[in-house]
C-alpha positions in Angstrom: 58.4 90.6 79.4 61.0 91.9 82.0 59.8 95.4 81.1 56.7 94.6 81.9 57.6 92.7 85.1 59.0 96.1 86.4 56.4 98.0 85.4 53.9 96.0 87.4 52.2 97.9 90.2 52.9 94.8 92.8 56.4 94.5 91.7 57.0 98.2 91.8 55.5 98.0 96.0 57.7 94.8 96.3 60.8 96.9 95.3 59.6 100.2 97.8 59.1 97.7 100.5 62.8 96.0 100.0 64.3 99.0 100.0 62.7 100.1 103.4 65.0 97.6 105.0 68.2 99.7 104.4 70.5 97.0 105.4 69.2 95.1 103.3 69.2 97.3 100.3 72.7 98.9 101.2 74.0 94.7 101.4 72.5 94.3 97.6 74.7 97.2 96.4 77.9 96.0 98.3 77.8 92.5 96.7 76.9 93.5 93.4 79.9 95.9 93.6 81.9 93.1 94.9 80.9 90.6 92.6 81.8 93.3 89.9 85.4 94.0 90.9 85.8 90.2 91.2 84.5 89.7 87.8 87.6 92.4 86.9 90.1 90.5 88.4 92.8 90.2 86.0 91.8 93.9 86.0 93.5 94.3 89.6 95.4 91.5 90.6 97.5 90.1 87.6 101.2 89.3 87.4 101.2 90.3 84.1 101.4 93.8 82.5 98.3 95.8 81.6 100.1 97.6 79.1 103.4 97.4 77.7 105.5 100.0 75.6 108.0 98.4 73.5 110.2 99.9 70.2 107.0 102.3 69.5 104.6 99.4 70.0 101.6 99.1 72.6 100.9 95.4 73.7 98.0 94.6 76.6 99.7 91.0 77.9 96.7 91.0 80.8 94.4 90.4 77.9 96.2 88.6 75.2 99.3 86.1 74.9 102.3 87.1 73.8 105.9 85.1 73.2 108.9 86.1 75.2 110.3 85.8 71.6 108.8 89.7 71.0 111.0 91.4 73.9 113.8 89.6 74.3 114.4 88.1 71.1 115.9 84.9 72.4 113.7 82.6 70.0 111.4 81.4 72.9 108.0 80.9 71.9 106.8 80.2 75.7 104.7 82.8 78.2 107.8 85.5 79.3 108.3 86.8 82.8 107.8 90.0 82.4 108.7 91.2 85.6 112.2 89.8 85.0 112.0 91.4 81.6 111.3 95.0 83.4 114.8 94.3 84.9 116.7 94.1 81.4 118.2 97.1 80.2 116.2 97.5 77.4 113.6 98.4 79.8 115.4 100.5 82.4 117.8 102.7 80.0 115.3 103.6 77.4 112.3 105.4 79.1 110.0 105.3 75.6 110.3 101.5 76.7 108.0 100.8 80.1 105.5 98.5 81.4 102.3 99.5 83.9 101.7 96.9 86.5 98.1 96.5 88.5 97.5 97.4 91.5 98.4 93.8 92.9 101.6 92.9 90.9 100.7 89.3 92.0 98.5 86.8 90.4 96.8 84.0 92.4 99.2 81.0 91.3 102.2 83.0 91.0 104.6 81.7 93.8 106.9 84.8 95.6 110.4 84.8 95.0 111.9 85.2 98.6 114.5 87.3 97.6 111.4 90.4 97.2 110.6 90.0 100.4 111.3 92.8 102.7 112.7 91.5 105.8 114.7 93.0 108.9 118.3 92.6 107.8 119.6 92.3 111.4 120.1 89.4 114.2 119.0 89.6 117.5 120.8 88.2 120.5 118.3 87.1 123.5 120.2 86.3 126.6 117.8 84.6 129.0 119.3 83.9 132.4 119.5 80.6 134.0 118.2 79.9 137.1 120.8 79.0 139.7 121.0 75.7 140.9 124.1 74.9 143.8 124.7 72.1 146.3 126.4 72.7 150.1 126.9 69.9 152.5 126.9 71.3 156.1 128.4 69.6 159.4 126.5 69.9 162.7 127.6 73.3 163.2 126.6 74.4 160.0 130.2 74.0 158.9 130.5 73.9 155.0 132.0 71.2 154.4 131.7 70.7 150.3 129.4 72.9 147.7 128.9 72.5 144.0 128.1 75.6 142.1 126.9 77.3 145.7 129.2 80.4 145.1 127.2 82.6 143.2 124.5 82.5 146.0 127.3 84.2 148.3 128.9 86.0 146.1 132.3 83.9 145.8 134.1 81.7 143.6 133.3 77.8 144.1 135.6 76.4 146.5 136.0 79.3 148.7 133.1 78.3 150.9 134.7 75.1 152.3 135.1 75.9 155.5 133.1 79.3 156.2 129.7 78.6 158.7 126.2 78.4 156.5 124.7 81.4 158.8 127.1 83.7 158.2 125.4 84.3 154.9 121.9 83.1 155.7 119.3 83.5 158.6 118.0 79.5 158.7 113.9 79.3 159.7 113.4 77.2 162.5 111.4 74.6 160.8 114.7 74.0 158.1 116.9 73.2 161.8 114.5 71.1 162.9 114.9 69.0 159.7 118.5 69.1 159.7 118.5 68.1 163.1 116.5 65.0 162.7 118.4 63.9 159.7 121.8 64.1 161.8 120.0 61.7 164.3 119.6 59.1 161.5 115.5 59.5 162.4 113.1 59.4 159.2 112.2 62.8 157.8 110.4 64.0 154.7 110.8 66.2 152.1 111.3 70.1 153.2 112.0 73.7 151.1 111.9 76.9 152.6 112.4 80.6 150.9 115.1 82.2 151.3 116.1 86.0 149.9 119.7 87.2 148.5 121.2 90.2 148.9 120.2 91.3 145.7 116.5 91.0 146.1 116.8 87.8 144.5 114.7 84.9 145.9 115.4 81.6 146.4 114.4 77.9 148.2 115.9 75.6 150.2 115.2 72.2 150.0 116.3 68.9 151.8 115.3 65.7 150.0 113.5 62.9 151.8 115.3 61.2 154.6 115.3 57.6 155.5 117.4 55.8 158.6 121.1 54.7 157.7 122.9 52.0 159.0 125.4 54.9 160.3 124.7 58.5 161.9 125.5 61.1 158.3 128.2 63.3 159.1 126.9 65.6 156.3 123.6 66.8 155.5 123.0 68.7 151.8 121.1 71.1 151.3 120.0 72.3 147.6 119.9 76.3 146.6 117.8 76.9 143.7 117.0 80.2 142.5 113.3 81.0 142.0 111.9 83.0 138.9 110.9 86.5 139.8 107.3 87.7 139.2 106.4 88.7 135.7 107.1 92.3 135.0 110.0 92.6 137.2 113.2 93.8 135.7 114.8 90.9 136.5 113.2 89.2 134.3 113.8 91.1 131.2 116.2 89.3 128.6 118.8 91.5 127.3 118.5 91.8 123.3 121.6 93.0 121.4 120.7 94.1 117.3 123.4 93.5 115.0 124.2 94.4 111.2 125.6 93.0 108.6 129.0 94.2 108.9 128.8 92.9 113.2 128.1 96.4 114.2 125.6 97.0 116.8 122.4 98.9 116.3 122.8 101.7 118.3 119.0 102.9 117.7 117.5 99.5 118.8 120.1 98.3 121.6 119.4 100.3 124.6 122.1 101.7 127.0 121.4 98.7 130.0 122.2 96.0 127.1 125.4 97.7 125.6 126.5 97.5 128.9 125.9 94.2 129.6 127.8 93.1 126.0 131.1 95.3 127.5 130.3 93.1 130.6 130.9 89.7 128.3 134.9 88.6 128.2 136.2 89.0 124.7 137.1 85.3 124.6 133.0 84.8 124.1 132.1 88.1 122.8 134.5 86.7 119.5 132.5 83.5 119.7 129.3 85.1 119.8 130.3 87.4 116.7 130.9 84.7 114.8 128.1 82.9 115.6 125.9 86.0 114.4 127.9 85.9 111.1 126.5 82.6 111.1 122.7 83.5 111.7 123.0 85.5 108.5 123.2 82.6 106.4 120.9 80.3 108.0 120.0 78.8 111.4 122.7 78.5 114.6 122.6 76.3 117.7 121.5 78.4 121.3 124.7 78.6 123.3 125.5 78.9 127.0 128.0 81.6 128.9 128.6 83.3 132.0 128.7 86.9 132.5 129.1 88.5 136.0 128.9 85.0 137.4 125.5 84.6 136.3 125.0 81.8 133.7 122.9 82.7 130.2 121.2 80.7 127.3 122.0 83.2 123.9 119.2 82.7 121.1 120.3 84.2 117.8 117.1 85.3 116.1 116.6 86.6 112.8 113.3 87.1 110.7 113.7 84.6 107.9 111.5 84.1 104.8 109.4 81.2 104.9 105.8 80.4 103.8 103.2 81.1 104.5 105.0 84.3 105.6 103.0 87.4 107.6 101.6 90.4 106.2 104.5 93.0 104.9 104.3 96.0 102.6 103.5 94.2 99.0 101.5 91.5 100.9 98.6 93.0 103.1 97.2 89.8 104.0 100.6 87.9 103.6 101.7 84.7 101.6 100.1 81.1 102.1 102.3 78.0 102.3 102.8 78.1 98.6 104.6 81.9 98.0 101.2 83.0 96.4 99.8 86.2 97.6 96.7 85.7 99.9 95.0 89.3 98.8 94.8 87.8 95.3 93.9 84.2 96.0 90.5 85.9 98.3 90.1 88.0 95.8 89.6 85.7 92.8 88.4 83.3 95.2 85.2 86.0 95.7 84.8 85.5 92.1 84.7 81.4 92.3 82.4 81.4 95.2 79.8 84.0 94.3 79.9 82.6 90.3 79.6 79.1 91.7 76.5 79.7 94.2 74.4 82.1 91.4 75.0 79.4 89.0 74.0 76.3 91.2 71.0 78.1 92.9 69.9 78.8 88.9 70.6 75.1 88.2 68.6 74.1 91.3 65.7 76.5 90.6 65.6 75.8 87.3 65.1 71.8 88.3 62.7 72.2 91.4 60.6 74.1 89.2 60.2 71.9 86.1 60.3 68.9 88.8 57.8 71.1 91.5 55.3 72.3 88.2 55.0 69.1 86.8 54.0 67.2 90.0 51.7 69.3 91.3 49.8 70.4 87.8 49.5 66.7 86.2 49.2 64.9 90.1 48.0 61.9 90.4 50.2 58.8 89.3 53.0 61.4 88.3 52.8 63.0 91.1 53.1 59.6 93.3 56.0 58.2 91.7 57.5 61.7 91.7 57.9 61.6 95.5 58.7 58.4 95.8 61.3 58.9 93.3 62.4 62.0 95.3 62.7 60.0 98.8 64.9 57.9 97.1 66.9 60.0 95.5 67.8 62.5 99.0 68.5 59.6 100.6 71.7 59.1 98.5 74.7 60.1 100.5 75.9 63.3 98.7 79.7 62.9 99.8 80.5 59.5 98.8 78.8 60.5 95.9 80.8 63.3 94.8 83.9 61.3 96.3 83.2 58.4 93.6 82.6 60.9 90.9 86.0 62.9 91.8 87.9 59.5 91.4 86.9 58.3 88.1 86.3 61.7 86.7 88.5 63.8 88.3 87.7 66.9 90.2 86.9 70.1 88.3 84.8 73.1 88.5 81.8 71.8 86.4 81.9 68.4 87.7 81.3 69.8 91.0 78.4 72.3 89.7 76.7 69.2 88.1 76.6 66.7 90.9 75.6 69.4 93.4 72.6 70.5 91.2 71.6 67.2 91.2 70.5 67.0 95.2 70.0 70.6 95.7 66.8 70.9 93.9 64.9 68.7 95.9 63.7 71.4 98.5 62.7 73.8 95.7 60.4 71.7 93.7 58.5 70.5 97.3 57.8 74.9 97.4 56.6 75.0 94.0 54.4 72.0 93.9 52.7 73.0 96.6 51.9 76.1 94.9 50.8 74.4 91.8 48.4 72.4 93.9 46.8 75.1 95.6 46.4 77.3 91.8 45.6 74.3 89.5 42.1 74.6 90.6 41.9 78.4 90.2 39.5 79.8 88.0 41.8 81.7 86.1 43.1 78.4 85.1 39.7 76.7 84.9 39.3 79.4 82.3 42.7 78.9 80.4 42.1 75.4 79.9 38.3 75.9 78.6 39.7 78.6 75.7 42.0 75.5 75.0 45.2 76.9 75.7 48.3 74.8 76.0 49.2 72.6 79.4 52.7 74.2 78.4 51.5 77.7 78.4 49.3 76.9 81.2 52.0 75.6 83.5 54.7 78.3 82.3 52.6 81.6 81.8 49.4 81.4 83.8 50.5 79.3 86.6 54.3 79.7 87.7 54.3 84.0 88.0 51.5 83.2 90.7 53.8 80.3 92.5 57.5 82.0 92.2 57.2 84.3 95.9 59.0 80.7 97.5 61.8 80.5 94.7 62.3 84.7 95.2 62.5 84.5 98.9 64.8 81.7 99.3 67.0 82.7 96.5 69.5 85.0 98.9 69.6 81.9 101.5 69.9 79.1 98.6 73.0 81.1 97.4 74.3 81.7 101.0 74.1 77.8 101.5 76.2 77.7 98.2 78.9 79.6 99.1 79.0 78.3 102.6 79.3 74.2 100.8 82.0 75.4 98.3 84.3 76.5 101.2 83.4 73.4 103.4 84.3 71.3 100.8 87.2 72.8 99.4 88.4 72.5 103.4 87.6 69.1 103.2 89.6 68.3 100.2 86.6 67.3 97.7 85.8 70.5 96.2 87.6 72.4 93.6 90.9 71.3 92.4 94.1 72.6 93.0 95.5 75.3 92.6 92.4 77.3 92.1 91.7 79.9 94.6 89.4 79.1 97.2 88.5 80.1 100.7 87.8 76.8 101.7 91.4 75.7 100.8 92.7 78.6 102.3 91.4 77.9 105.9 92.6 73.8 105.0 96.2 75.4 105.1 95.2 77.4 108.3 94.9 73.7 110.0 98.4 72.7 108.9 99.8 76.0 109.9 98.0 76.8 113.0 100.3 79.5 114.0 99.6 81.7 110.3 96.9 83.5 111.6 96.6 85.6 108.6 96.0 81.9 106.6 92.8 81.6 109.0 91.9 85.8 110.0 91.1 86.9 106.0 89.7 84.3 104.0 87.1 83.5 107.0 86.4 87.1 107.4 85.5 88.0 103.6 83.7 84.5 103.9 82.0 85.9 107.3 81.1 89.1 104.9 79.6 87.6 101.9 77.1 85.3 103.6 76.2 88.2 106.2 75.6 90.0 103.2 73.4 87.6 101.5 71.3 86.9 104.9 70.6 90.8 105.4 69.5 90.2 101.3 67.2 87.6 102.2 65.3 89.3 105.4 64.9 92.4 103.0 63.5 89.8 99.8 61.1 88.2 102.4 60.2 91.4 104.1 59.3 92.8 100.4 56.8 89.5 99.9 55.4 89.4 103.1 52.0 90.5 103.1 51.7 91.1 106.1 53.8 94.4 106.3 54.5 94.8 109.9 54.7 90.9 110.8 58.2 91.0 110.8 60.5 91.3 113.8 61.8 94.8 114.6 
């Protein structure tokens, strides 16, 4: 029957006229060759052996179960690690002895030991400088007459401006003595700041706080120094970062000449302190600390690159770990496999119901068909969710379960395609002429009626199985789809919410998702294009 199928002149024109749409024909090929490494999954990303030499003996674990009892011979009767087993000496002094991993050593609910992770094995020091902040309280001659923390503006020690006149270090604007002035004649006056530039380049402000009347004239006015942040880009803006070993050597590769210079400038009372605070940062997380160096004050980060999941993309890991250790390449890999098996079987489940459900109506009609559609309001009005909720709860979720209850409202569009079909062929002659030779209403329906009505089901197969894919990963992201830890996309991106700042969690699984239904749109222009019959009615 499918031989013949093929062989049918219109079939054969249907098939030219699909592959005239080369993106569509060239998006057919891609799936099927995706959906056909997924189905070889274990094939490619396994954490077991494909093959294993051992005393003379060939075993296949990928394929069959085999006790840890056989190479270790410890008694165990449970599933062995053989990636630890690789590591025993058995294995690594005896070449006969060997074991040939897949591509992707990693299967999708295999969780990463940290330790195999390939990290920087150095700390790096981040000194970020501290804007200034100082104090100075000025007589009416501009006198200083006390500062806090006011000598680094001036290039002195604190203390040794007491004393010394405010404009011999600064030129004061006009508006700033005006401000001062009214303050020493107890009159109300509001909040100033004006910039000011150091020696250095450096800018800064002056400020004076708001001013109300006193009961007495002030004798002292303050003024407030604080050092403004330089423009983006500038070089004085650049943290110095320091690379150290292991053994507390520097990295002379990665630690340019500027910031070896500016450790030499650090007093060896803090450069000990900091040393052993990188010691520290080698075994797990240390506090930020504060020091001066050339009177300028600095907060020291110690940063190392530590493994935690989800963990970015290294060599091993192309598309990096999720929150769990498990490699992400494998989970979207067999994850391809889930979705596409999941959507061809409900779009078969959902065809295979719209069309008994469609046929029937529309050959028999009448009461049938009545009740029927009545029967069919009801039933997609039912809230789908809840639905699938409830069932979840008493049922639990699982992989059929989820097949089953979502076949159960997706039909419904289908069978409104096919019995409109029937409708418009029952009173054909060619069926006239079926029933008259008194052939079968089974053979009628089935044989002589539904080849004429299936160009709906055809052309809205691609879309059907796009929509399929496209519910699976909603609600796995929702948390009512498949259960854990099977590998989904949709649980995948769920991950990506709790880890917003893994953007490999969010980048991969949405763009092979992005892919697939692309892929299956492209499919359904070319399936439509290929029914159409008007040939040139589509859009260019």
């Amino acid at each position: 029957m499918m031989t013949g199928m093929f062989k049918n002149p219109i079939t054969q024109k249907r098939i030219r006229r699909f592959k005239e749409v080369k993106r569509a024909y060239f998006s057919l090929c891609v799936l099927i060759g995706l959906y056909s490494i997924s189905l070889g999954s274990e094939l490619i990303s396994n954490s077991n052996p494909l093959y294993v030499r051992f005393n003379n003996r060939s075993y296949f674990p990928a394929i069959k179960f085999y006790p840890e009892d056989i190479f270790a011979r410890n008694g165990k009767k449970t599933r062995p690690d053989y990636k630890k087993l690789n590591a025993l000496s058995v294995f690594k002094r005896n070449p006969d002895n060997f074991m040939i991993f897949p591509p992707i050593p990693y299967g999708p609910f295999e969780s990463i030991d940290p330790a195999s992770i390939e990290v920087s094995d150095y700390v790096t020091i981040v000194f970020t400088t501290m804007p200034m902040i100082g104090t100075v309280n000025i007589k009416k001659d501009y006198s200083i007459a006390r500062s806090v923390s006011f000598g680094s503006f001036i290039g002195m020690k604190d203390g040794q401006a007491k004393g010394l006149y405010l404009t011999q270090f600064f030129q004061i604007p006009d508006s700033l003595k005006q401000a001062i002035e009214l303050r020493f004649k107890n009159l109300k006056a509001p909040f100033i700041s004006e910039m000011g530039k150091r020696s250095n380049g450096g800018e800064f402000a002056i400020s004076l706080s708001t001013f109300t009347p006193r009961k007495r004239l002030p004798k002292t006015v303050r003024l407030t120094f604080r050092e403004v942040e330089p423009n983006s880009g500038s070089d004085l803006q650049k943290p110095a970062e320091l690379f150290f070993k292991k053994n507390l050597e520097m990295d002379r590769h990665l630690s340019n000449e500027e910031n070896k210079n500016f450790w030499n400038a650090i007093s060896s009372r803090d450069r000990e302190m900091l040393s052993g605070l990188i010691q520290g940062r080698f075994s797990g997380p240390v506090d930020s600390v504060t020091l001066t160096v050339n009177n300028r004050r600095y907060i020291a980060n110690f940063i190392k690159e530590d493994v935690r999941f989800p963990f970015a993309p290294v060599r091993g890991h192309m598309m990096g770990i999720d929150g769990a250790g498990r490699d992400v390449l494998a989970r979207v890999l067999y994850g391809l496999r889930t979705s596409l098996t999941f959507g061809l079987m409900l779009v078969a489940f959902s065809v295979a119901m719209g069309i008994i459900a469609g046929a029937l109506q529309g050959y028999y009609g009448g009461i049938l068909d009545i009740t029927g559609q009545r029967f069919i309001e009801i039933w997609s009005a039912l809230p789908f969710l809840y639905i699938m909720i409830l069932m979840g709860s008493i049922y639990g979720r699982s992989f059929s379960l989820l097949l089953f209850i979502y076949g159960l409202f997706n039909w419904i569009g289908i069978s409104y395609y096919i019995r409109a079909e029937f409708l418009r062929l029952r009173k054909q002659p060619f069926v006239e002429s079926a029933k008259c030779m008194g052939i079968s209403n089974y053979k009628i329906i089935f044989k002589h009626i539904l080849p004429n009505a299936m160009v709906p089901v055809i052309t809205f197969f691609p879309f059907s199985l796009v929509g399929a894919i496209g519910a699976l990963a909603a609600l796995d992201y929702l948390g009512f789809g498949l259960p854990p830890p099977t590998p989904s996309w949709g649980e995948l991106i769920f991950q990506a919410q709790q880890y917003r700042w893994a953007w490999w969690l969010i980048l991969y699984p949405s763009m092979v998702l992005f892919i697939v239904m692309l892929l299956g749109v492209f499919i359904g222009e070319g399936v439509r294009n290929a029914y159409d019959p008007k040939q040139y009615s589509r859009l260019e």
